[in-house]
Structure formats: structure tokens, C-alpha cells
N, C-alpha and C positions, 0 to 999 in steps of 0.2 A: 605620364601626365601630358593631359593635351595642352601644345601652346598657343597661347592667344595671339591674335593674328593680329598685324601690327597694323593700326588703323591713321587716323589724320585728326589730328588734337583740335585741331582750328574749325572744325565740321562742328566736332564734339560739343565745344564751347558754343558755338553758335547755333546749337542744336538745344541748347538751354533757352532759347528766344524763341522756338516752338512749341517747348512745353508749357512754357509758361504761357503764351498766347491760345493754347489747345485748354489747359487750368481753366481760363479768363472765361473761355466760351465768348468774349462779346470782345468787340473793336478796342483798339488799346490804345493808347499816346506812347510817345516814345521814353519818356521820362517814367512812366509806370512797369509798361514791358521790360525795361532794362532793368530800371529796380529788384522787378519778380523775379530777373533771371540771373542775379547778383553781379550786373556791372554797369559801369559809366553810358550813360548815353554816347558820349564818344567812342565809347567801345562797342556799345550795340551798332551803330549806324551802317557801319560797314559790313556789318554783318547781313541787315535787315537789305540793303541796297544790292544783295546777291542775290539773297531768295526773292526780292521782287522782279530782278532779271527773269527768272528761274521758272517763277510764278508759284511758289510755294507760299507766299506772303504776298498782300496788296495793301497800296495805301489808299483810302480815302484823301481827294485833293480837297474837297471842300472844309473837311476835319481835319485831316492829317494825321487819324488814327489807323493804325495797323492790322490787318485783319486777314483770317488765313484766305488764299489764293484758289485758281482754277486747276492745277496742281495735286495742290495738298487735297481740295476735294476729291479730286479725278483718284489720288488712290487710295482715299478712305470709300470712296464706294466700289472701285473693285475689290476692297476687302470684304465688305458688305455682302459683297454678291456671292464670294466665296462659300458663305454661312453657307450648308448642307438646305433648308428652307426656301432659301432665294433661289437656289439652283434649280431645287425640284418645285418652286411655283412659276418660273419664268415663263416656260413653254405653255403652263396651264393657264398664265392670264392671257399672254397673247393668243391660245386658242378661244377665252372669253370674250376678247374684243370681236372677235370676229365671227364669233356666236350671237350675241348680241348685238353687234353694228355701235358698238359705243366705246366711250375711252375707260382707260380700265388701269389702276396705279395700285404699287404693290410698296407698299412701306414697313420699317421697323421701327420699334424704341430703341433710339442711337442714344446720343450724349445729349442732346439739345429737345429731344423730347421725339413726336412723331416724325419719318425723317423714309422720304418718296426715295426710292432707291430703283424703281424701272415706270415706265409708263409707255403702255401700249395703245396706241392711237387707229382708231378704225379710219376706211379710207376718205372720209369725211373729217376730218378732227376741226373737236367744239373749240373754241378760246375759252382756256382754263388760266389761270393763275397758278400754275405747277409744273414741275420740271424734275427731273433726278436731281436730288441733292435737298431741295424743299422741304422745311419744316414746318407741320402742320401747327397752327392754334391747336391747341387742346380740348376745348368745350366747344368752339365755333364752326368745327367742318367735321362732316361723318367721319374723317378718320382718327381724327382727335377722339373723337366719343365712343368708337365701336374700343380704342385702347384703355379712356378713359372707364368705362365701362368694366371689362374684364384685366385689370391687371389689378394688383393688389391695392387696396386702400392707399396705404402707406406710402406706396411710391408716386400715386397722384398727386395724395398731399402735399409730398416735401417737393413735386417738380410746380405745382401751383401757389406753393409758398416761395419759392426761388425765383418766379416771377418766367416760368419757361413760356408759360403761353402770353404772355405779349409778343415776344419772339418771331411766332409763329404766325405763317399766310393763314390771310381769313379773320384775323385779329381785329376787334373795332370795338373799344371802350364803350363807345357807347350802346352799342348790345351785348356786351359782356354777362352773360349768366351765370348767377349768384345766388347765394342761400339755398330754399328749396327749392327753387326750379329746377339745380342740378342733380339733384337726387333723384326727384321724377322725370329729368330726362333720360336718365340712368336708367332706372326701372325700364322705364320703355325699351331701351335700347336692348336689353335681356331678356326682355317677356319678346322679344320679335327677333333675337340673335342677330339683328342688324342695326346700324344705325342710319338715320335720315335726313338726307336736307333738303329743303323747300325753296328751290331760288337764294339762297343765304348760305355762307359769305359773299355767291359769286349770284347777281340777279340774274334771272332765265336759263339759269342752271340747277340740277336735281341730282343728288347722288345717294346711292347707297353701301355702308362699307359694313364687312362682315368679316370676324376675328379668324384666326387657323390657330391652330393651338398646337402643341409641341406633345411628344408621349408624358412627360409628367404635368400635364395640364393645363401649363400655362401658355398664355397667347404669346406667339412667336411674331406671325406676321399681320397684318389688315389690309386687305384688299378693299378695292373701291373702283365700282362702276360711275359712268357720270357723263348728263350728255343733256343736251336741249330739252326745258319742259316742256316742249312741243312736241316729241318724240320719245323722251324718256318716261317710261309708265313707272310713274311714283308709288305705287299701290303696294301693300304691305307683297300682299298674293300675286302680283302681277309676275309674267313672264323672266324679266331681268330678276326680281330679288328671288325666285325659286332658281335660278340659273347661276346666282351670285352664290347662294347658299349651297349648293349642289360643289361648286368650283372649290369653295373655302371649306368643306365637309374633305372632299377626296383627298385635298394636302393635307388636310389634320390625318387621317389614315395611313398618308405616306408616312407620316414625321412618328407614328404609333400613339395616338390620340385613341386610350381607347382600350386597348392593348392590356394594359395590367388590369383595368379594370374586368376585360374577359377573361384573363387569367386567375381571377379569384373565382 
């Protein structure tokens, strides 16, 4: 019988003011986090006053709510990156940027919805509103919609009911699209295997994102080009989105996109 290794009780317990913080997905007061993680505010503080050393936690000065750190990010996306997908598209989008001359981000559906996890910058790079770690709006930026688009009904709806895409960069209530628009944005975005944006979220900016899909057929990753409408050619047929589509085509092959269906 293997023994279990003798660990550090005081980590443990205060390793319940992560889960519970990671639960939350959104910024937290000290009075609630404690509660979620079953103890005293005086008993969380000290705990919470570690990992903010640490930077696994940070506080908001203006709020004074809690919220996970530059840390805890840093090794949630080298886990991310681990996935077998991110591995073998890494190389291929940095070879796209540099095919195209434009910037080029490669994201997954994480916890919090669409979630930038590399970004390859040509030796120009535009001012984007994106970074690794970045969560996309859902309906408002090609990369929201190329996922929105192909992942299943049911999981849009319960993350558009949960309120994920406010969340997310690119987010503006007052363009928020609703009812039927979203459906016909959808359609499109299927009838062309890409999704488009037009100067919007980000004005004088154009992107197009296109899904990778996994051997049982579901979209794994979205890729997205994106660069100055002044240079960026919008066009369904244009250079970039047959270049986009070619890039997102050969990783869905790697991952066996394909594959059972030759096999019948």
C-alpha cells in the first residue's frame, strides 16, 4: 500500500480560498470568499495576504475584492498550452503571421468562455485589445462567433445565460446582438467556415477567425487573423481568409478531423 506523503495542512486550508475564488469566476469580497471557503474572515485574511505576496491572488484597491492573480494565470495557461492542440497549432500560427504579415491569436473554451492563450504578432504589430489570458465577448469578436457558431447549442446557451459574455473584450451593451440577428450571424459564419468583423469591437480593425476541430468533431481550437482595414483584405475569398482556412484545415488533420469518417 502506497503511503501518502506528508503534506502542509495550513496550504491545504488555505487552498480552500482558491477554490472557492476559481467557483466564483468573478472578483470577490473578503466576507463572501471566506464564507464559500468555510471560515472566519479573520481566518481567511491571512491566508489571502500570502497569495497576494505570491501573486496567486490580487486585490482590487478601489473595491477591495479579490481576484485570481498574474501567477495563478501564468500556470493556468501553461496548462493550456500543454493540451496536445495548442502544441501542434503553436508553430502553425506563428508560421501564419508571418505568411500573411498580420497578427494571428490562437484561443480555447476555458472556464470563463473564449480564452486567447498565444498571440503571434507580425513585425509590425496592430494595437489590439488582446493579450494571452484574454476573454473573448462571445457574439461581439470573430472569436466568440467562429465558437459560438460550431460548439453545441446547449453550451452557448447556458454560457449566454450565466452572463459569460459580458465578461468578455469587445463587450458593449449597447451593440449587443439579440434575437434573430444571432442566428443569422451564425448562419453566415457556417455557410463561410469563418467568422468576420468589420472595424467592431475594435474601430479600424478587421479580423477573421476560423474553428480546428478535434478527431470526434468538435471545435477544439479558433484561430484568428487580425490587422489594419487598411491592409487587412476583408473579403470572404480574399488571400488571408483562404490562407486562414488552409492553416485551421491542416491542424484539424493533425488532431484526425476526418479520420473515422474515411474509415467508414
Amino acid at each position: 500500500m502506497k503511503r501518502e506523503s506528508r503534506g502542509i495542512q495550513s496550504i491545504e486550508v488555505g487552498g480552500e480560498l482558491l477554490r472557492a475564488l476559481a467557483r466564483s469566476g468573478e472578483p470577490m469580497m473578503l466576507r463572501d470568499l471566506a464564507r464559500e471557503a468555510g471560515m472566519t474572515p479573520a481566518k481567511a485574511h491571512p491566508y489571502l495576504a500570502s497569495f497576494s505576496r505570491i501573486g496567486l491572488i490580487e486585490q482590487d484597491e478601489t473595491t477591495g475584492r479579490y481576484e485570481i492573480g498574474a501567477l495563478a494565470l501564468e500556470l493556468g495557461l501553461i496548462s493550456l498550452r500543454r493540451l496536445s492542440g495548442v502544441r501542434i497549432a503553436g508553430p502553425k500560427i506563428a508560421a501564419l503571421a508571418s505568411q500573411i504579415g498580420h497578427a494571428v491569436s490562437l484561443a480555447v473554451w476555458g472556464t470563463h468562455g473564449p480564452t486567447v492563450v498565444q498571440l503571434e504578432e507580425p513585425g509590425q504589430p496592430v494595437h489590439i485589445v488582446m493579450r494571452a489570458g484574454s476573454v473573448m465577448a462571445l457574439l461581439e469578436t470573430a472569436t466568440g462567433r467562429a465558437f459560438a457558431a460550431f460548439l453545441p447549442e446547449k453550451t452557448i446557451n447556458a454560457a449566454l445565460e450565466s452572463g459569460l459574455d459580458r465578461l468578455g473584450v469587445g463587450y458593449n451593451p449597447k451593440r449587443a446582438v439579440k434575437g434573430a440577428k444571432v442566428a443569422d450571424m451564425l448562419t453566415e459564419v457556417r455557410k463561410h467556415g469563418l467568422a468576420r468583423a468589420l472595424g467592431d469591437p475594435l474601430p479600424g480593425v478587421n479580423a477573421f477567425s476560423a474553428p480546428v476541430f478535434d478527431h470526434s468533431g468538435h471545435v477544439a481550437l479558433v484561430i484568428t487573423a487580425m490587422g489594419p482595414e487598411g491592409t487587412f483584405d476583408a473579403r470572404w475569398d480574399s488571400p488571408i481568409a483562404h490562407a486562414l482556412r488552409d492553416c485551421a484545415g491542416g491542424i484539424s488533420k493533425r488532431l484526425g478531423y476526418g479520420m473515422t469518417v474515411a474509415a467508414e
